[in-house]
C-alpha positions as CSV (number, residue, x, y, z in Angstrom):
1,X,52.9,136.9,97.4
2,X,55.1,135.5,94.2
3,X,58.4,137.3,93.7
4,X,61.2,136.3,91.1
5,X,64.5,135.8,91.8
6,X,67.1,136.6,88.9
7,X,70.7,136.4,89.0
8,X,72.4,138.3,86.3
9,X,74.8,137.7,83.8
10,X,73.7,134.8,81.8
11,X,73.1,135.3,77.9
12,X,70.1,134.2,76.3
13,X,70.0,131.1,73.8
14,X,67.8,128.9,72.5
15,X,63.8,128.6,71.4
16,X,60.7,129.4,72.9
17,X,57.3,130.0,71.8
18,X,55.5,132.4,71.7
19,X,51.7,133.0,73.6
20,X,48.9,134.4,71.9
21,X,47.8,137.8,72.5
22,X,46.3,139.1,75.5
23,X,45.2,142.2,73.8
24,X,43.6,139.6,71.4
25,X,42.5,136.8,73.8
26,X,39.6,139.1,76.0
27,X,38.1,141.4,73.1
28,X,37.3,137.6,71.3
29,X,36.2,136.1,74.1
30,X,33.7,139.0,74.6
31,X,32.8,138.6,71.2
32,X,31.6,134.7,71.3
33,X,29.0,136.2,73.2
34,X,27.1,137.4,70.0
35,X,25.8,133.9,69.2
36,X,23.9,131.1,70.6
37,X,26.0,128.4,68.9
38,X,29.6,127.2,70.4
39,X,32.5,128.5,69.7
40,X,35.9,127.2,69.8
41,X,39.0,129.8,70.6
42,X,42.6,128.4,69.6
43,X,45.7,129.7,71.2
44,X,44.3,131.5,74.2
45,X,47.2,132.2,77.1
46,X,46.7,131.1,80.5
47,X,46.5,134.8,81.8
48,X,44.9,136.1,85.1
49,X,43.4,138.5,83.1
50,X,42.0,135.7,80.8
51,X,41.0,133.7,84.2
52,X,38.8,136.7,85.4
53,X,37.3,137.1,82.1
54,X,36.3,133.4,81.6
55,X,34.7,133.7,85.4
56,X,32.6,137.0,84.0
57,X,31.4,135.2,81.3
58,X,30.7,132.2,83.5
59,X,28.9,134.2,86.4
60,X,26.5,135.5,83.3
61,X,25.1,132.0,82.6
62,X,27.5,131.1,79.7
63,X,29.4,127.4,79.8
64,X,33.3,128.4,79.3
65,X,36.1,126.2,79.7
66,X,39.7,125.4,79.0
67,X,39.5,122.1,76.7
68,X,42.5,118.9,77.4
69,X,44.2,120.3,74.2
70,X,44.5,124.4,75.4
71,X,41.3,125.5,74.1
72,X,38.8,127.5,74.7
73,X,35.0,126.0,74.5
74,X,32.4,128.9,74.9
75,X,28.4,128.3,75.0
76,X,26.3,130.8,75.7
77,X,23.0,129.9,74.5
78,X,22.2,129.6,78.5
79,X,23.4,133.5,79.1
80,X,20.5,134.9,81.0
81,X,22.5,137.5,83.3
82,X,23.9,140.1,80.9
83,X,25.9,142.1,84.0
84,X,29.6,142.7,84.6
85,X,30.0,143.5,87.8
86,X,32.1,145.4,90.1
87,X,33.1,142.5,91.9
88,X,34.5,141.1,88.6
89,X,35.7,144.5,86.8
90,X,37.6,145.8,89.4
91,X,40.9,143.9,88.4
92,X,40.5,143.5,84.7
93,X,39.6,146.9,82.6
94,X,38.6,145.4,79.4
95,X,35.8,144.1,80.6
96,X,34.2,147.0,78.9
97,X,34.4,145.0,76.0
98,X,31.2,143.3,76.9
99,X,28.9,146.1,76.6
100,X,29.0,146.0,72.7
101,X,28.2,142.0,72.4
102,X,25.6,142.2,75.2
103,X,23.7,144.9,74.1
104,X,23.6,144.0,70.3
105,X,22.4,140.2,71.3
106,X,20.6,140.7,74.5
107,X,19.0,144.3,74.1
108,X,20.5,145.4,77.0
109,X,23.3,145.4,79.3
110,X,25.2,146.4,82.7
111,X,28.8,146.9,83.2
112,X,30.9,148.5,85.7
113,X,32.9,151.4,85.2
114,X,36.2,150.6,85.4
115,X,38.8,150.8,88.3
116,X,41.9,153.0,88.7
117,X,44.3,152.4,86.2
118,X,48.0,152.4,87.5
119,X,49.1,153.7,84.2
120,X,46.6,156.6,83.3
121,X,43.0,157.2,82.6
122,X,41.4,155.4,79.7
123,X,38.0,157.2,79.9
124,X,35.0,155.2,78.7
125,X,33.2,158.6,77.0
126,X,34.1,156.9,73.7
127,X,32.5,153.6,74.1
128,X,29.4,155.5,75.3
129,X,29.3,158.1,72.4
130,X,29.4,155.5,69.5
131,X,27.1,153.0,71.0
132,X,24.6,156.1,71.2
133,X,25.1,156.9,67.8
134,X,23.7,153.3,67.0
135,X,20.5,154.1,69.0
136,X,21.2,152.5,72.5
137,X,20.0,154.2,75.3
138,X,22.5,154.8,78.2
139,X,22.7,156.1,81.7
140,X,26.0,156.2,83.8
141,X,24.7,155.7,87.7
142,X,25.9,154.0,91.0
143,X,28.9,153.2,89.8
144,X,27.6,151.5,86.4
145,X,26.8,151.8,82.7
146,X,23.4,150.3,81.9
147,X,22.8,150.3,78.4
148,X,19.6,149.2,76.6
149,X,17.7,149.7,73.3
150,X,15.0,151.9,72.7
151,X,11.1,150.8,73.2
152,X,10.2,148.8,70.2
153,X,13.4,148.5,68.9
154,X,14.9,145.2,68.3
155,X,18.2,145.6,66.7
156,X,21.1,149.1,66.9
157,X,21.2,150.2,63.8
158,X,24.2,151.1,61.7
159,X,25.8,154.6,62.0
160,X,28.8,156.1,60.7
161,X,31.1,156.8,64.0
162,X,34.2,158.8,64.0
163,X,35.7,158.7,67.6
164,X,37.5,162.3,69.2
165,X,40.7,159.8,69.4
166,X,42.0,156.4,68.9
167,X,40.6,154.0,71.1
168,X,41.5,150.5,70.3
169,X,38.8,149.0,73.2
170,X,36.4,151.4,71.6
171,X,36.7,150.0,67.8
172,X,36.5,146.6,69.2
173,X,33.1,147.3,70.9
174,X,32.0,149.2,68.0
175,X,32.9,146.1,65.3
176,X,31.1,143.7,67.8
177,X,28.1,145.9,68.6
178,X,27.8,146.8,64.7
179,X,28.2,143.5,63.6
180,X,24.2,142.4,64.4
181,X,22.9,146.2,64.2
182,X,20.4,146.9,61.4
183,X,22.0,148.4,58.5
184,X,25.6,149.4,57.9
185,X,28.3,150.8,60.4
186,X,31.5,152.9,59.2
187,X,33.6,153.7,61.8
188,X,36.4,156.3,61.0
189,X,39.4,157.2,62.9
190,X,39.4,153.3,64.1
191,X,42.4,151.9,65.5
192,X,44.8,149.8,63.6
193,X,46.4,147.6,65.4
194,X,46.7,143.5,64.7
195,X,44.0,142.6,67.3
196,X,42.2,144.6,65.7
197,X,42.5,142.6,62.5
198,X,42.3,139.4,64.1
199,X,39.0,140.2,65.7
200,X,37.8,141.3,62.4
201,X,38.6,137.6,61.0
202,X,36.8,136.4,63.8
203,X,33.6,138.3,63.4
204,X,34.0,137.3,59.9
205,X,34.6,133.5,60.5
206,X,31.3,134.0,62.4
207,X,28.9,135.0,59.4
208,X,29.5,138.5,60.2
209,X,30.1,141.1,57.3
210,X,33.6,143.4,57.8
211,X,35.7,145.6,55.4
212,X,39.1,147.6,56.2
213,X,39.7,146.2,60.0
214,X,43.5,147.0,60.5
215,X,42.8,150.3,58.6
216,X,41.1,153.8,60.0
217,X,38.2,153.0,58.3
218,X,35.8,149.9,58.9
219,X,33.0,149.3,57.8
220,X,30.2,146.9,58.7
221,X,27.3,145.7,57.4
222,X,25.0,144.2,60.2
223,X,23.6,140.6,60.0
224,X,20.4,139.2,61.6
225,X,22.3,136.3,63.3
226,X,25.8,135.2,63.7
227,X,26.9,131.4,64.3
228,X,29.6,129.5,66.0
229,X,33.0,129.1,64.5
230,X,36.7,128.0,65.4
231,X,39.2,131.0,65.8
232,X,43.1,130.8,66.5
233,X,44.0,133.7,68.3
234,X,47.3,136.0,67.1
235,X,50.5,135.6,68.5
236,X,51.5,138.6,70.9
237,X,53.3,141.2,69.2
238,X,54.2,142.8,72.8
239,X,55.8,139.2,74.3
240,X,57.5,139.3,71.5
241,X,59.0,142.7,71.8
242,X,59.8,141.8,75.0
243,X,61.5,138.9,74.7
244,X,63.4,140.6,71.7
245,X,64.7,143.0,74.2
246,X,65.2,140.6,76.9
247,X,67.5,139.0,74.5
248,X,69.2,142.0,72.7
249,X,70.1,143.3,76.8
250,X,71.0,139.8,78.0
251,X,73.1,139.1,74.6
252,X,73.2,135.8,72.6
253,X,71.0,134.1,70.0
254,X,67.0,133.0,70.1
255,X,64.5,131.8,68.0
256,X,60.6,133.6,68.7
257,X,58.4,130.5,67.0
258,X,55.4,132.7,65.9
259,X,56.5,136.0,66.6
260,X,55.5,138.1,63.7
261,X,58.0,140.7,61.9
262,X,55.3,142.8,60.1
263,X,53.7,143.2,63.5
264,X,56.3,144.8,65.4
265,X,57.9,147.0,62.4
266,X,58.6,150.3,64.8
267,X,60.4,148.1,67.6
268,X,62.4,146.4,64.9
269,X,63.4,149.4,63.3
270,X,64.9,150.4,66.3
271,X,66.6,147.4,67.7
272,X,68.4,146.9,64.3
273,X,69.6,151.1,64.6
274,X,70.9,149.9,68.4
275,X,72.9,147.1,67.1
276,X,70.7,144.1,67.2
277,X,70.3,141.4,64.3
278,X,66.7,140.4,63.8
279,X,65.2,138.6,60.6
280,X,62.1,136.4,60.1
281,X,62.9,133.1,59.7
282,X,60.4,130.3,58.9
283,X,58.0,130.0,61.8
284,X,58.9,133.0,64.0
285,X,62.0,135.8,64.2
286,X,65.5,135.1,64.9
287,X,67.4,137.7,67.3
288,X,71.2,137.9,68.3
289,X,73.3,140.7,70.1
290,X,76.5,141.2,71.3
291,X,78.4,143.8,72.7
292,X,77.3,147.3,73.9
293,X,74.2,148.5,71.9
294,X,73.5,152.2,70.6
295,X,70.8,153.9,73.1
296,X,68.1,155.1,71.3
297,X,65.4,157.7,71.6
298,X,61.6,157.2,70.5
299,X,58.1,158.4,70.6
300,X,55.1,156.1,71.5
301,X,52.1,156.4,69.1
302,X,49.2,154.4,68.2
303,X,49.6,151.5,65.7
304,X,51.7,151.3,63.6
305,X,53.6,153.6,65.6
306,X,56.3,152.7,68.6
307,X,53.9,151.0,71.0
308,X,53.2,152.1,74.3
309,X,53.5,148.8,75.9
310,X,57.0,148.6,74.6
311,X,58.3,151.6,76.2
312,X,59.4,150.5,79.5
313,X,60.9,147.3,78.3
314,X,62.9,149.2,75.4
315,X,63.8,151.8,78.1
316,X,65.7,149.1,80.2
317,X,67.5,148.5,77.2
318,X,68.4,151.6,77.0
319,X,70.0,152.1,80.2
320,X,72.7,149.9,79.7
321,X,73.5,150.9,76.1
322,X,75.9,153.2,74.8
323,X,75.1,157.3,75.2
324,X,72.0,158.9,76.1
325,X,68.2,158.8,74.7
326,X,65.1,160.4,74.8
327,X,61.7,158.5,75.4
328,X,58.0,160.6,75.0
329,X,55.5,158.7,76.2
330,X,52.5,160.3,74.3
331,X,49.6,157.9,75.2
332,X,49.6,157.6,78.9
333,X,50.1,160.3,81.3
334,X,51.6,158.1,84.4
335,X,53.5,155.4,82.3
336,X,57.4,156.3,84.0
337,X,56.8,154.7,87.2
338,X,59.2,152.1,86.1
339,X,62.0,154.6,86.3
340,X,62.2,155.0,89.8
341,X,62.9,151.0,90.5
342,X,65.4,151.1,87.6
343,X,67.2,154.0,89.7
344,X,67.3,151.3,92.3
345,X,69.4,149.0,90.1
346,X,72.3,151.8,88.8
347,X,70.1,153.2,85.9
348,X,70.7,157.2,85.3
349,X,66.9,158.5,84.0
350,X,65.6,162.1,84.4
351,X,62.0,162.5,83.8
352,X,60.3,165.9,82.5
353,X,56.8,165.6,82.5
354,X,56.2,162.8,79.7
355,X,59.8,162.4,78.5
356,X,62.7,160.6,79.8
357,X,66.1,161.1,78.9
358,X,68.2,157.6,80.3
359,X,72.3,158.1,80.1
360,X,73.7,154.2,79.9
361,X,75.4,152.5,82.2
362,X,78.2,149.6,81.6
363,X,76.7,148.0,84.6
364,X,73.7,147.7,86.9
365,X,73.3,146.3,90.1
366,X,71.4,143.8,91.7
367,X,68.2,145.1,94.3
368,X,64.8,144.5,95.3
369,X,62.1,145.9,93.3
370,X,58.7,146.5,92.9
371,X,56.5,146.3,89.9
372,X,53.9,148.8,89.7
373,X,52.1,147.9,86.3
374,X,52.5,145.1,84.0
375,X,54.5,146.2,81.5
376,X,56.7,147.6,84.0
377,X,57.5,144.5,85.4
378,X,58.5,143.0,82.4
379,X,61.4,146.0,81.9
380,X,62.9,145.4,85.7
381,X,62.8,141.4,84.7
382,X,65.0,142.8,81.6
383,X,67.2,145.0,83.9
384,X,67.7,141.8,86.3
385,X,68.9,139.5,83.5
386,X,71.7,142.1,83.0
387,X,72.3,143.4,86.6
388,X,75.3,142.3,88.4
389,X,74.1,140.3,91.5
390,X,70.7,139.3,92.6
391,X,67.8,141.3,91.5
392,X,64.1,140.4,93.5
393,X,61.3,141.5,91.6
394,X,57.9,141.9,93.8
395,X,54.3,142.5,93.0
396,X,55.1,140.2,90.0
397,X,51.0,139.4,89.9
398,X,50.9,142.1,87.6
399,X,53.0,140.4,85.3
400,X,50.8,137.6,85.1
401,X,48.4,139.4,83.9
402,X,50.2,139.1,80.6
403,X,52.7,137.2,80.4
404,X,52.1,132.9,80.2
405,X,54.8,131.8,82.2
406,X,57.6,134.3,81.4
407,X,60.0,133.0,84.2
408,X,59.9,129.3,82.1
409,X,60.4,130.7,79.0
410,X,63.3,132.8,80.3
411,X,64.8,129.5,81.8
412,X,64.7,127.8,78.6
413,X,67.0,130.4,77.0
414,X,69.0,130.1,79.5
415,X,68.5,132.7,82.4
416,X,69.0,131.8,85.8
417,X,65.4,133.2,87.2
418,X,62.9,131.1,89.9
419,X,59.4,132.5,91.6
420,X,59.8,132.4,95.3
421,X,57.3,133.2,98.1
């Protein structure tokens, strides 16, 4: 099993680019399933989540490959097996996301219920309650949705949708599903976030008809068919934030190539209150720190609220600045189990239920570690570029779930990090 080896101490300096979005990537590859004709996705990081969703859409009769140039080259005019299953769900929750595409092309449909998450439950109720609203008929049995249309029916048809809470997997089905229903679709309480938009451009690049994606309220008016296109996924706002961090902790100067400012507005806000310097500049965002850096406390929210995925990175930021801050994780329930590792390396967190007040340190200390989610691994990465000594970081697969070679872009700024066995 992959470990990386950090020693601390180094600042950060230089340029790196940065990946397309996961959170992006997998709801768009789900959604070149809605036509016969090929389609052609730009940007798309080499992920292991991205690998186990290429090899779902592959098992259900679909042609999709890397290109030479770092494409993506999907065909499914061949799709004849409109299952996800177990086998291939187990690892990779968002497979959910094909339920909306398969049912509106195909009629029908059969995907696993998702695994155990590490981080929480993300219940599926939602996904189910909206697609019924549009007419499908589902049962939940043997471990499996199986979803289908009603006899005689041909097409969903349009419904207005308002969801019990944000779901951001839950829009996305709902956009794809809506885009070839019968009629028009409004959904209302949708979620906001820039993959959100970016699918929306998709769906529209494809013939499809979509209003207010990246607002609460989207609506959509169904087409009969929709036809290939050429999409370049988004950069990825949460590599970004990370590396922002990475950088502000580490100290020195970088250069994000395509990070995106007006995409990562709450985490900037912040940074700039702790000390750090961060401006657009042309092609990306330019970050510099020095010195100890103002702890600060936050709340994570939905879009365009502090993001969950950026608490545990911000949080190692935080135990090595100046005074003492209080984190609320409102959107998952087991999202601290970061903090324990980070007690390993010097850091002084208490955790009450979903808050955590950290108390900085001047210095951490080299250990071994253990990631336990993805986004956790990136924040004990973070503490290891600033601990004093060797820091081993293990279980580092789930960082490449989403994060393209994170160890190589950390090398190019400068840090002194390898994998090992």
């Amino acid at each position: 099993m992959d470990k990386l080896l950090i020693r601390g101490g180094r600042p950060l300096r230089g340029e790196i680019r940065i990946s397309g979005a996961k959170n992006a990537a997998l709801p768009e590859l789900c959604a070149a399933l809605l036509t016969a004709e090929p389609m052609t996705l730009q940007n798309i990081p080499r992920l292991q989540d991205v690998a186990t969703m290429l090899k779902l859409i592959r098992n259900m009769g679909a042609r999709a490959e890397f290109s030479p140039d770092g494409c993506v080259l999907i065909d499914s005019s061949q799709l004849h097996f409109p299952e996800a299953p177990y086998e291939m769900v187990k690892t990779m929750r968002a497979a959910v996301l094909a339920l909306g595409p398969l049912l509106a092309r195909f009629g029908e449909a059969t995907v696993s219920l998702p695994g155990g998450c590490a981080i929480g439950s993300r219940p599926v109720d939602q996904h189910i309650k909206g697609l019924q609203a549009m007419g499908a008929e589902i049962v939940v049995e043997h471990g499996y949705m199986i979803a289908k249309l009603p006899k005689g029916w041909s097409r969903l048809k349009g419904a207005n949708i308002t969801t019990d809470m944000v779901t951001v997997t839950g829009t996305e089905n709902f956009m794809m599903a809506a885009a070839l229903a019968e009629g028009e679709t409004v959904l209302e309480n949708a979620a906001q976030e820039p993959e959100i938009t970016d699918l929306g451009d998709m769906l529209i690049a494809m013939g499809a008809k979509v209003e207010g994606h990246g607002t609460s309220r989207i609506r959509i008016q169904g087409v009969d068919k929709l036809h290939g296109a050429t999409h370049r996924v988004v950069a990825d706002r949460i590599e970004a934030g990370t590396f922002l961090c990475a950088v502000a902790a580490a100290g020195g100067e970088a250069v994000l190539l395509e990070a995106r400012a007006d995409h990562l507005g709450a985490v900037i806000e912040k940074l700039r209150a702790a000390g750090v310097t961060v401006e657009a500049v042309e092609g990306g965002l330019k970050v510099s720190a020095s010195g100890r850096l103002k702890a600060q406390g936050f709340r994570t929210t939905e879009y365009p609220g502090f993001p969950t995925d950026m608490q545990a990175q911000f949080m190692a930021l935080n135990c090595i600045s100046e005074g003492t801050a209080e984190v609320v994780e409102t959107i998952f329930e087991n999202r601290f189990m970061h903090v324990n590792e980070m007690l390993r390396l010097g850091a002084k967190i208490v955790v009450d239920g979903k808050v955590a007040v950290t108390e900085g340190v001047t210095q951490l200390s080299g250990a071994t570690v253990m990631a336990t989610d993805l986004r956790a691994s990136a924040s004990l990465v973070i503490a290891g570029l600033v601990a004093d000594g060797d820091t081993l970081v293990d279980r580092i697969y789930h960082l490449d779930r989403g994060y393209e070679a994170m160890e190589a872009k950390l090398r190019q700024l400068g840090a002194d990090i390898e994998r090992v066995k």
